[in-house]
NUPA-166555 format. One record per residue (C-alpha): residue number from 1; x, y, z. Coordinates in steps of 0.1 Angstrom, whole numbers, plus 5000, padded with zeros to 4 digits. Each point is the difference from the previous one (the first is absolute). Layout:
{atom NUM,{X,Y,Z}}
...
end
This chain:
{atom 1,{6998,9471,4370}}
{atom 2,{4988,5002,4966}}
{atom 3,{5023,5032,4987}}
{atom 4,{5031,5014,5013}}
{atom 5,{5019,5029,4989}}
{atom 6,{5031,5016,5007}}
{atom 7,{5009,5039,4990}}
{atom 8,{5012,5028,5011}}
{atom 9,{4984,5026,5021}}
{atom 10,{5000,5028,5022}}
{atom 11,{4991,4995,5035}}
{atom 12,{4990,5040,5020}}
{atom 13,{4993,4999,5037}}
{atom 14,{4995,5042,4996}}
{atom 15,{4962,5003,5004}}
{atom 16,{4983,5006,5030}}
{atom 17,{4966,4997,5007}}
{atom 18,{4978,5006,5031}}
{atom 19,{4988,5032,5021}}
{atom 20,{5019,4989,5029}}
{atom 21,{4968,4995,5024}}
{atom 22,{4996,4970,5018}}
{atom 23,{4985,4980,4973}}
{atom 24,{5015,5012,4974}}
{atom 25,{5037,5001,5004}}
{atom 26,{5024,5016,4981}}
{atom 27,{5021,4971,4985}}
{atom 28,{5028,4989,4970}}
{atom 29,{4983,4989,4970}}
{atom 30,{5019,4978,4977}}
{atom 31,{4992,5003,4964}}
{atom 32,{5016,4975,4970}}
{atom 33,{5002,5018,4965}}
{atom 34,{5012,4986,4969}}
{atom 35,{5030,5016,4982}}
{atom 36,{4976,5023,4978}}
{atom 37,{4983,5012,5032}}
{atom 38,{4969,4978,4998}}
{atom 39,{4990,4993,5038}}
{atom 40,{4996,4964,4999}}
{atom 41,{4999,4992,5040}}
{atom 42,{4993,5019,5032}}
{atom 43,{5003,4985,5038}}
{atom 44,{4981,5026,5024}}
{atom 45,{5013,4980,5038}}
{atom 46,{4963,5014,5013}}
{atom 47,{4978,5006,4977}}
{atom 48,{4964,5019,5004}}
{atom 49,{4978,4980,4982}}
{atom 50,{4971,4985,5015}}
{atom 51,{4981,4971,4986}}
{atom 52,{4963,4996,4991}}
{atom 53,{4991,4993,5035}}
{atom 54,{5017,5025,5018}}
{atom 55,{4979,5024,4973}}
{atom 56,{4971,4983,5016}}
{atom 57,{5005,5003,5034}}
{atom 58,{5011,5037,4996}}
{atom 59,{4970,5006,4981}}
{atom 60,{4975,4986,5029}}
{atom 61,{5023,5018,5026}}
{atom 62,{4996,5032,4980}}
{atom 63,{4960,4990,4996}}
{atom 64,{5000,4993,5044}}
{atom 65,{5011,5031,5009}}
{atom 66,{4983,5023,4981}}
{atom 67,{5028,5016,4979}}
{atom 68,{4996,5013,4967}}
{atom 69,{5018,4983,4977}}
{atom 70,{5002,5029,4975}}
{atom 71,{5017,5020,5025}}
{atom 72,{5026,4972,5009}}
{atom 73,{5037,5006,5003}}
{atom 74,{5030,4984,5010}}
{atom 75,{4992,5007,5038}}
{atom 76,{4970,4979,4989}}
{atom 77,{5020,4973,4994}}
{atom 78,{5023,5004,5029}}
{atom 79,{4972,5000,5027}}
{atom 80,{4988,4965,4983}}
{atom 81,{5031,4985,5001}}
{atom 82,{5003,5011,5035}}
{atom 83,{4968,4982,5009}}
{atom 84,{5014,4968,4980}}
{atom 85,{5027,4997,5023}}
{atom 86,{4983,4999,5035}}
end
């Protein structure tokens, strides 16, 4: 470790986020704030992020089966990740 330091803060575990579908659940987001409100941290326990390869491979699913990807929602996104898991 090259810096350490130690102060006060404010720890919230009030948030919510997620729709409550199956991949996107509804969970307890923790959020670390300073003392003059300034979010400085945030732990999200399952976070819906994908990385640049799962862009890819949603991109080339969305090209495979014809969609149109300017007419994509979330059900979109759901069907793919249904086909992920299989």
């Amino acid at each position: 470790m090259d810096t350490v330091i130690c102060k006060e803060v404010i720890i919230s575990t009030l948030k919510r986020r997620g729709t409550g579908i199956e991949h996107s659940p509804i969970r307890i987001i923790t959020e670390v704030y300073e003392k003059d409100g300034t979010k400085i941290a945030e732990y999200d326990p399952t976070p819906e992020t994908f990385n640049q390869m799962d862009l890819l491979h949603f991109a080339r699913w969305v090209k495979n089966n014809e969609f149109d990807a300017d007419k994509l929602d979330t059900r979109g996104v759901v069907k793919w990740l249904d086909s992920i898991e299989k």
